[in-house]
C-alpha positions in Angstrom: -89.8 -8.4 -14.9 -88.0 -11.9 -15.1 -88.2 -14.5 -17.8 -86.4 -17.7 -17.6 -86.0 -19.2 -21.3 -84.4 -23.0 -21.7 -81.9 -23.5 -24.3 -80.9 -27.2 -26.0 -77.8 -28.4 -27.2 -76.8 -32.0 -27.7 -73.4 -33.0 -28.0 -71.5 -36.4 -29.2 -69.5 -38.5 -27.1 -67.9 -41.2 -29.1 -66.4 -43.7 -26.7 -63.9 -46.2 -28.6 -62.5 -49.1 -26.4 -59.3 -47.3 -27.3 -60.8 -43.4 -27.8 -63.3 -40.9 -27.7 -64.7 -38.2 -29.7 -66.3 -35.0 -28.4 -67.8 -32.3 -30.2 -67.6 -29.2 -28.2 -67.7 -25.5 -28.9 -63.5 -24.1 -29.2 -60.7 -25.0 -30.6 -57.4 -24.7 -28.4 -53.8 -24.3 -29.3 -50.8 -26.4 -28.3 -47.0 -25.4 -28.0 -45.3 -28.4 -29.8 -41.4 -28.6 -30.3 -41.1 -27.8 -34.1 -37.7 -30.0 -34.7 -37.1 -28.2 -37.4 -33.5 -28.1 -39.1 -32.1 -24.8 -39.1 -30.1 -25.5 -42.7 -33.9 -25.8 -44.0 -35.4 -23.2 -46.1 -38.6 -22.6 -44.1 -40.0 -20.1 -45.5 -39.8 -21.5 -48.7 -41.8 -25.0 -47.7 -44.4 -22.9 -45.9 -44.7 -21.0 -49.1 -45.1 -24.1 -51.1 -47.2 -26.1 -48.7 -49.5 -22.5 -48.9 -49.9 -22.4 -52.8 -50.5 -26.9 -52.5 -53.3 -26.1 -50.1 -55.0 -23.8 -52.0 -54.8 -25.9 -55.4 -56.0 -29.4 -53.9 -57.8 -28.7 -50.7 -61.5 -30.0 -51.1 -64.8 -28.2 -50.5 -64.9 -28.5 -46.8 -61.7 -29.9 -44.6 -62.3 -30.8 -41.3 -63.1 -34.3 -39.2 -66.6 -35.6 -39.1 -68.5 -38.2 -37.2 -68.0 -41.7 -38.1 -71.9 -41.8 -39.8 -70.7 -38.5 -42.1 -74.0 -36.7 -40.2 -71.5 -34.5 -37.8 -68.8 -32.6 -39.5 -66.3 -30.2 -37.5 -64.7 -27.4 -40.5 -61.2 -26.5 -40.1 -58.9 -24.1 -42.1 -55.3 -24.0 -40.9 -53.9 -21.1 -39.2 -51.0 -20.2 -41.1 -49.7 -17.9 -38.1 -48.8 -21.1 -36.1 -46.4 -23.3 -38.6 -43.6 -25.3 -37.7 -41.2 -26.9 -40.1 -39.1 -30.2 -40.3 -37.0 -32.3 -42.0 -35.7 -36.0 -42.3 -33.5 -38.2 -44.7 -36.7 -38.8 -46.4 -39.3 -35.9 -46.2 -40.4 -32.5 -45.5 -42.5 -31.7 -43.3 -44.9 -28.2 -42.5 -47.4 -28.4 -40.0 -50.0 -25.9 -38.8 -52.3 -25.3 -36.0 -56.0 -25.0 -36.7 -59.3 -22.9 -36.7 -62.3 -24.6 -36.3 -65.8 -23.8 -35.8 -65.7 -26.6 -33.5 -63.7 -28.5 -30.9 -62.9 -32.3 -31.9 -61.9 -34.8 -28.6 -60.4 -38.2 -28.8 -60.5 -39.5 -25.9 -58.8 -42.6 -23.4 -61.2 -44.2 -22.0 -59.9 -43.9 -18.5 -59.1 -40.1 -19.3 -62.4 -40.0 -20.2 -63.6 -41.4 -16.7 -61.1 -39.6 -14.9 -62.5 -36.4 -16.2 -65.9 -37.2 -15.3 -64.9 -38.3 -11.8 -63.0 -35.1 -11.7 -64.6 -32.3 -14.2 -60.7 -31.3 -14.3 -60.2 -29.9 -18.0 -56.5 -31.2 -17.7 -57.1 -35.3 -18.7 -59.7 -33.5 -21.8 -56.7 -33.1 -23.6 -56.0 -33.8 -27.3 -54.5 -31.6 -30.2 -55.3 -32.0 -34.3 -52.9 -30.4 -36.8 -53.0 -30.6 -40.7 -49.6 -32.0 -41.9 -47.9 -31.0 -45.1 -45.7 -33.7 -46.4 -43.2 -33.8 -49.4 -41.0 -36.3 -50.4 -37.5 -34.8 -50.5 -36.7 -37.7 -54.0 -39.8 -37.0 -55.2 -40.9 -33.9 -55.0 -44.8 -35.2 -54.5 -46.8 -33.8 -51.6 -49.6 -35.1 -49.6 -51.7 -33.4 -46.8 -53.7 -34.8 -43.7 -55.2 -34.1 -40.8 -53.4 -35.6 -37.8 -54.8 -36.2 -34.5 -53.0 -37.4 -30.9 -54.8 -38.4 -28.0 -52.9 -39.6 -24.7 -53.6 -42.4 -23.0 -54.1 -41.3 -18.7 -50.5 -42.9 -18.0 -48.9 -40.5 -20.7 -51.1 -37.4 -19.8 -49.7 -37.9 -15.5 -46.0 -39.2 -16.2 -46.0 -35.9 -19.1 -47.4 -33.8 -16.2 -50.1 -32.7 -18.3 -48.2 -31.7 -21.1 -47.9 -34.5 -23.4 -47.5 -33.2 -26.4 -44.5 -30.8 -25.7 -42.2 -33.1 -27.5 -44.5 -34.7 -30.0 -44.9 -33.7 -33.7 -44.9 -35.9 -37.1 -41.7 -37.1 -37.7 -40.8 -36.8 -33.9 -42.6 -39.3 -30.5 -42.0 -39.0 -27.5 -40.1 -41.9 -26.5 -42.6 -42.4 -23.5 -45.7 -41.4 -25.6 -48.8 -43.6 -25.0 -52.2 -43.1 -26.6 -53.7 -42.9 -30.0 -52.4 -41.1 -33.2 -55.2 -40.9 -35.8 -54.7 -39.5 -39.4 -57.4 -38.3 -41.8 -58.0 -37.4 -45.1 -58.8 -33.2 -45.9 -62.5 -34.4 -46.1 -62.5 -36.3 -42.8 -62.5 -39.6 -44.5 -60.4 -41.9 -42.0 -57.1 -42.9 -43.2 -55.1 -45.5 -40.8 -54.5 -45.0 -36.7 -52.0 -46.2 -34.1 -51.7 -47.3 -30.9 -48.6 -46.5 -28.8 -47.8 -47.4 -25.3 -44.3 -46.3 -24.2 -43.4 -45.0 -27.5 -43.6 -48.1 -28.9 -47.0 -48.6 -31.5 -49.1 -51.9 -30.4 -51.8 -51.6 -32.7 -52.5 -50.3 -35.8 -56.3 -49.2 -36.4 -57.1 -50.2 -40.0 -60.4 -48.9 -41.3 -63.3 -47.2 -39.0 -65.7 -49.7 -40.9 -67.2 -53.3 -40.2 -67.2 -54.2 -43.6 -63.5 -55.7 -44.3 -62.2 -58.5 -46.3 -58.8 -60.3 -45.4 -58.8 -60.1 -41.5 -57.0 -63.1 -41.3 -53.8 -61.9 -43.1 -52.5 -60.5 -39.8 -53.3 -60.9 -36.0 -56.4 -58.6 -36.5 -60.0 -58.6 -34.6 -63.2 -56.3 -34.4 -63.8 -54.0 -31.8 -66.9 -52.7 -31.2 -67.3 -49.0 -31.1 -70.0 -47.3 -28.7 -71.6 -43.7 -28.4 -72.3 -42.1 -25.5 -75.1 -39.4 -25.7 -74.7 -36.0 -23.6 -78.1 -34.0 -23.7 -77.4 -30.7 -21.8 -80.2 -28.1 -20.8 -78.6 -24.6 -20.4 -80.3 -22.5 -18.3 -80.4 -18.6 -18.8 -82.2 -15.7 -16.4 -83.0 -13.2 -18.5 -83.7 -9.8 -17.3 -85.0 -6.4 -18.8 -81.0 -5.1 -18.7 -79.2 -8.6 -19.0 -78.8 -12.4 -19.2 -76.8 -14.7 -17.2 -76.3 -18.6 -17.3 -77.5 -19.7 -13.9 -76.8 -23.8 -14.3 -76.4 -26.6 -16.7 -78.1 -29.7 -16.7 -77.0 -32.8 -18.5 -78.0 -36.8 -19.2 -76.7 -39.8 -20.5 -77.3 -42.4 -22.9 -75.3 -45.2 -24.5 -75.8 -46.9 -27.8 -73.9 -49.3 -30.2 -72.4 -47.2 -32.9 -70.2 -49.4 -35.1 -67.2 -51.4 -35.5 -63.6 -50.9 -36.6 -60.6 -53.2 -37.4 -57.7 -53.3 -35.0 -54.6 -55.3 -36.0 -51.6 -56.0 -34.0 -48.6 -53.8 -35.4 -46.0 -55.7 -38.1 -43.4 -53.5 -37.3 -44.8 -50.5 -39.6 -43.6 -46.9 -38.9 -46.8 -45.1 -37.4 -46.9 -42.4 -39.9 -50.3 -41.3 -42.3 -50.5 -44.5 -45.2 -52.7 -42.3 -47.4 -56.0 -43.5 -47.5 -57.6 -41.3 -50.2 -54.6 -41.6 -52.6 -53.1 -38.1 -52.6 -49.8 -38.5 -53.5 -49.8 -41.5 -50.8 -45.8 -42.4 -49.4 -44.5 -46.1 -49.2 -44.3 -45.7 -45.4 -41.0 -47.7 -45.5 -42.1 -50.4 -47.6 -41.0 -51.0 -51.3 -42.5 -48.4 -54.0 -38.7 -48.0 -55.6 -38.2 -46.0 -58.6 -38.3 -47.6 -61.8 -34.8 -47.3 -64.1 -36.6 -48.7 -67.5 -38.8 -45.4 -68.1 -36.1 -44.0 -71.0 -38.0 -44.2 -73.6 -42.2 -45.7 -74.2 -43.0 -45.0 -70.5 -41.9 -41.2 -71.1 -43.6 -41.1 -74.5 -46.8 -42.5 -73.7 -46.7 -39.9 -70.4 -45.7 -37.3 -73.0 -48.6 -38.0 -75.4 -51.1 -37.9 -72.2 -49.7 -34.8 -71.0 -49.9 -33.1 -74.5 -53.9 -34.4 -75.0 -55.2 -33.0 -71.6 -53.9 -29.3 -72.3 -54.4 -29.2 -76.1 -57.0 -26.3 -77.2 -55.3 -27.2 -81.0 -59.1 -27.8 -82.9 -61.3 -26.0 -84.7 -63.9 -28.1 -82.6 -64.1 -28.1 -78.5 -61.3 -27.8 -76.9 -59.9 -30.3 -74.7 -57.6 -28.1 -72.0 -61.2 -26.5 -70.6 -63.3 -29.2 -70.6 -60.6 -30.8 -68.8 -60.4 -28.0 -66.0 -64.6 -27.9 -65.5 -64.4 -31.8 -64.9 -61.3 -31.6 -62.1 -63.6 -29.1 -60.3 -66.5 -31.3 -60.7 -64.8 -34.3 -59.1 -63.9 -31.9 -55.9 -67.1 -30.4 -55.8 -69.9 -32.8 -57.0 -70.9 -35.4 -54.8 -71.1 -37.8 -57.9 -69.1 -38.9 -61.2 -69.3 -36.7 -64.0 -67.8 -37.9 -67.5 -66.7 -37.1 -71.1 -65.1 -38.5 -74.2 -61.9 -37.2 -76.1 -62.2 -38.0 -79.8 -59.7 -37.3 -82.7 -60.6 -36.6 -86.1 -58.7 -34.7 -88.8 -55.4 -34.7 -87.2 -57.5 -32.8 -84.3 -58.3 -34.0 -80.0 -61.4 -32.4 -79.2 -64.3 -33.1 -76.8 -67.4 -35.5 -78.1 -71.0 -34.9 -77.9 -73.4 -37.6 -76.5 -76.8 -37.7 -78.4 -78.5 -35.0 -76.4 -75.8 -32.7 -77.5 -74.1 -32.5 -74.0 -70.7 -32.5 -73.7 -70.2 -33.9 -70.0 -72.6 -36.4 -68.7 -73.7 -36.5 -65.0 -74.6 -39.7 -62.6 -76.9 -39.8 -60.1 -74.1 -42.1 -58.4 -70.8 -41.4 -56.1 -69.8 -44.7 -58.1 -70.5 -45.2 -61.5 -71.0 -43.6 -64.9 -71.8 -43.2 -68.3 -68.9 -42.8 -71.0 -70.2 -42.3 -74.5 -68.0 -43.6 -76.8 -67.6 -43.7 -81.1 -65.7 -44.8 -83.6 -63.6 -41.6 -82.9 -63.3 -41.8 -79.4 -59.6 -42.1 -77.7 -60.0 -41.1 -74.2 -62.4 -41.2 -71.9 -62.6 -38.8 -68.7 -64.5 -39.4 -65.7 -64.2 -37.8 -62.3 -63.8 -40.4 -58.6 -65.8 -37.7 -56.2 -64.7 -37.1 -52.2 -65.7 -39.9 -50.2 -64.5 -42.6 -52.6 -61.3 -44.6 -53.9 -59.1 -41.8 -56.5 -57.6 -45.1 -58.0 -59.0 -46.5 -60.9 -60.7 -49.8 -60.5 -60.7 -53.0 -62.1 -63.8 -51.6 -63.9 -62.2 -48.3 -65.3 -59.4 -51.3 -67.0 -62.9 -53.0 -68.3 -64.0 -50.2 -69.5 -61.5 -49.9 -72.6 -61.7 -53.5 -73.6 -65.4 -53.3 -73.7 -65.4 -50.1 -76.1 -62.6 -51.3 -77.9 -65.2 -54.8 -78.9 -67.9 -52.4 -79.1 -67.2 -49.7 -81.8 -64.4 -47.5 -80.4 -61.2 -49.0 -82.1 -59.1 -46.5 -81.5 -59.2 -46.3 -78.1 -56.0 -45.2 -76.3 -56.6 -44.6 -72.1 -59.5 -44.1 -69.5 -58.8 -40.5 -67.4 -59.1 -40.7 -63.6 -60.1 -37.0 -62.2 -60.1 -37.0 -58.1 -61.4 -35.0 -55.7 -57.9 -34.4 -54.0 -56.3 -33.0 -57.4 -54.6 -36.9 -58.0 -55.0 -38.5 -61.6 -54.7 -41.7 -62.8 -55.4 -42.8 -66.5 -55.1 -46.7 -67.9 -53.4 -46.5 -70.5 -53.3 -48.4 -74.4 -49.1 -48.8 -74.3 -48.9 -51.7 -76.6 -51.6 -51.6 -79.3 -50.9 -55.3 -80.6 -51.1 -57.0 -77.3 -54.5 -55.2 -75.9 -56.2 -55.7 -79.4 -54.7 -59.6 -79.5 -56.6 -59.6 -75.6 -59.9 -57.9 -76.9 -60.6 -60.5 -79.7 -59.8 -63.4 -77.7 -62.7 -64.7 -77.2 -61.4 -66.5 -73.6 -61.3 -62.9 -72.2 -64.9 -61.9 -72.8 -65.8 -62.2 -69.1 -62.9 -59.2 -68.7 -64.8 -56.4 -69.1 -68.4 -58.0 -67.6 -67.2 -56.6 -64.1 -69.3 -57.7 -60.7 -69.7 -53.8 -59.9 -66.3 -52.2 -59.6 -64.3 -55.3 -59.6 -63.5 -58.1 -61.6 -66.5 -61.1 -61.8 -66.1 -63.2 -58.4 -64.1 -66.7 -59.3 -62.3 -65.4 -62.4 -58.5 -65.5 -62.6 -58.2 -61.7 -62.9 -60.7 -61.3 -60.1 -58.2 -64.0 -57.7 -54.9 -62.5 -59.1 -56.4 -59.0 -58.1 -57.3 -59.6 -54.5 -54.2 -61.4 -53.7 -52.3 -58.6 -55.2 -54.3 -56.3 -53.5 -54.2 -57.8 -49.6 -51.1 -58.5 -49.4 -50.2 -55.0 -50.9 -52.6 -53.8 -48.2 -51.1 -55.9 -45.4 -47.7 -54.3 -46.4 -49.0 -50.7 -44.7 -49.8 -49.1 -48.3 -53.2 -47.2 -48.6 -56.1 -48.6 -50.0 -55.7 -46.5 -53.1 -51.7 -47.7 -53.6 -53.3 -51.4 -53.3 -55.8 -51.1 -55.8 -53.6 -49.2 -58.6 -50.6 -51.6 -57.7 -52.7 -54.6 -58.0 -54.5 -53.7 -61.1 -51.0 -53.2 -63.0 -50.0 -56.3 -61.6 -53.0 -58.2 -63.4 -52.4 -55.8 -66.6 -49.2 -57.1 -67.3 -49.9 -60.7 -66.1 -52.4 -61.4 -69.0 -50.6 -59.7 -71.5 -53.5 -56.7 -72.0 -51.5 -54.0 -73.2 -52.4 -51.6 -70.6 -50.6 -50.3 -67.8 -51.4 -47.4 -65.2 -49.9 -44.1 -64.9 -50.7 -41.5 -62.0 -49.7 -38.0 -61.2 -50.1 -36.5 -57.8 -50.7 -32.9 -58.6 -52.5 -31.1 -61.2 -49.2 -29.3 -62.8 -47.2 -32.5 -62.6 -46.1 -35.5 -64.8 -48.1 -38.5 -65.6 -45.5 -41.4 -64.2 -46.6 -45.3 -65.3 -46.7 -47.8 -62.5 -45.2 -51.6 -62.6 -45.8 -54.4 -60.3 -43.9 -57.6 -60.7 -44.3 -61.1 -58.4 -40.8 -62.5 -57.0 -40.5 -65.2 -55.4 -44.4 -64.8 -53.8 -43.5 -60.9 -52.9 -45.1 -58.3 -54.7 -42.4 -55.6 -55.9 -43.7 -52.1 -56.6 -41.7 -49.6 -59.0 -42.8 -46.3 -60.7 -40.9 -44.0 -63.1 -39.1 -41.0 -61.3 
């Protein structure tokens, strides 16, 4: 006896004017040339890029559609690393498993393959990227993709990425080189044609501000809809697939922002903050950090760990909230107070120690007369700088009832902290009472009110910090220490890029209309 059963699947085609995306069913391996140094201890940076993975990776890694329904998981495959180095980083990449195959495609690859069903123009190869700053010592991670244009893919003779790895391009390299955040958040893109980058793809989202800082347009994005029936014979000893059927269907999908490249190295700008790099721009280290800088970064370091208190102790509470913010899709919060010569953890009036928001974006801080910090968590999928609001946020207890208020705690999803920080008590208690700075701490959601000074002095900060090839998260923490110190508020910004690592303050100064970034070493 015969029966003939009909099985669905439905698959994504995302067609870019510049690329595609596919989701597909494996994940293949490329040979790449690894560059790497042979006076470089390999093992060691594999063994250290291993131990950074497992401390900061998020819940799930891996590259999703551009509405967040369609998500590819990844894990890297430790088997198949390559190392590197330059005058300015090191570099460990690995090849990946996946329960799913990710395509960006050319668009005339993308034709040429349908013309010719030959598997050689469907060809594109994701990595994840381990990256330390040799000065430094801080580490990022991302996910980075390359996609050749049909010109690369012939003149390479279908093997274009033989020669092609981070720090390394072919010098005849066309296509697209995408970099994304662990969660599959979108980070920056370039386009290349003979080696040289043409475009830089800037956000993979219609809402922007500032488009007319730089030679930058829209383009519109499309889908393409593959519905395949896959057709089985099944018999009483076996099955066999006898023939595939497939349709088509196109439909707007959204728009991104495409700028004409300023010269910019076309390496990952850190869009979600993890320890992002200057790309070549101007974050320089800061040479007045001798003395209140490192104090006020030792006083942080020592509240966050203490468990000195006969009450609850800070160090655990602090632990449970960093594994909130990577795994709870929304902000979570808690006060620090200090009483009797003790830091421990403040109840709210239910009794609760940690409060929880409905929202990705906002949350309750209960606050007293003994409160000093408070600690709330930035969740995957959003900004791990603090926003003008988390600066607010102190003035606004401060007037309210708690005097003693010393910093607000930024816990992110990718294991990077910020706090904003009290580090001149006379100055931010001068700003608080003045009664021309009420409207400070009455944001307009997450930013400063629309038309106020701060709220001008922030977004021309933050563009043209933006504009400069920083990430977004850079811009914002840059910016917001730039308006800090402008008005004389007391506060400044300190971040740390890794969970065992220093708190280091931040300092942005205006010279002669450019914006000069510094942070202590």
């Amino acid at each position: 006896m015969k029966n003939d059963y009909v099985f669905m699947k439905k698959t994504l085609l995302k067609f870019f004017t510049i690329f595609a995306v596919l989701l597909g069913v494996v994940f293949a391996c490329q040979e790449l040339d690894d560059g790497t140094d042979e006076n470089f201890d390999s093992g060691n940076a594999i063994e250290n890029a291993k131990n950074w993975y497992e401390r900061n990776k998020p819940a799930t890694v891996g590259l999703r559609s551009s509405n967040g329904t369609a998500k590819v998981l990844m894990k890297p495959e430790w088997k198949n690393v390559f190392t590197m180095k330059n005058n300015q980083y090191e570099v460990v990449e690995t090849e990946l498993m996946s329960q799913g195959r990710v395509f960006y495609f050319d668009k005339a690859c993308m034709e040429k393959y349908k013309e010719t069903k030959d598997p050689k123009y469907k060809q594109c190869y994701v990595h994840l990227v381990f990256q330390t700053n040799r000065e430094t010592g801080d580490t990022v991670a991302f996910l980075m993709t390359m996609a050749p244009n049909l010109e690369w893919l012939e003149k390479s003779n279908f093997k274009p990425f033989k020669k092609m790895n981070y720090l390394k391009r072919d010098k005849g390299f066309g296509g697209t080189v995408l970099f994304h955040e662990l969660d599959g958040s979108f980070s920056n893109g370039w386009v290349y044609e003979n080696g040289q980058i043409i475009y830089s793809i800037e956000s993979m989202d219609s809402d922007q501000e500032g488009v007319s800082l730089r030679s930058c347009s829209f383009v519109d994005y499309y889908s393409l809809w593959e519905t395949c029936t896959y057709w089985f014979t099944v018999t009483e000893t076996q099955h066999s697939h006898t023939g595939t059927t497939c349709s088509y269907a196109w439909e707007y999908s959204h728009t991104s922002l495409v700028c004409t490249n300023d010269g910019t190295w076309g390496g990952y700008s850190g869009g979600a903050g993890n320890g992002s790099t200057d790309n070549g721009t101007s974050i320089q280290a800061r040479s007045d950090c001798s003395e209140m800088p490192t104090s006020n970064a030792n006083h942080v370091q020592y509240v966050v760990a203490n468990e000195d208190t006969d009450y609850e102790k800070v160090k655990p509470y602090i632990e449970t909230l960093r594994s909130h913010a990577a795994y709870k899709p929304h902000e979570c919060a808690m006060a620090i107070d200090f009483l009797a010569n003790q830091y421990y953890i403040g109840k709210d009036e239910n009794g609760k120690f940690i409060t929880e928001s409905s929202s990705s974006t906002s949350v309750s801080v209960i606050y007293g007369k003994y409160t000093v910090f408070g600690v709330h968590t930035h969740p995957s999928g959003t900004n791990s700088a603090p926003s003008p609001s988390d600066a607010s946020f102190l003035v606004k207890a401060y007037i309210e009832s708690a005097v003693n208020i010393q910093g607000n705690i930024v816990l992110a999803a990718n294991g990077s902290e910020y706090i904003v920080y009290v580090s001149d008590r006379f100055r931010f208690t001068t700003f608080c009472k003045n009664a021309d700075n009420a409207g400070f701490f009455e944001c307009d959601g997450s930013q400063f009110q629309q038309n106020s000074v701060w709220r001008k002095d922030y977004d021309a900060a933050y563009n043209s910090i933006k504009d400069k090839g920083l990430s977004i998260n850079d811009a914002q923490s840059y910016a917001l220490s730039y308006v800090l110190s402008k008005y004389n508020t007391g506060m400044v910004i300190m971040s740390r890029n890794q969970q065992n690592g220093d708190f280091k303050e931040q300092k942005t100064i205006l010279e002669n209309k450019i914006y000069k970034l510094s942070k202590c070493p």
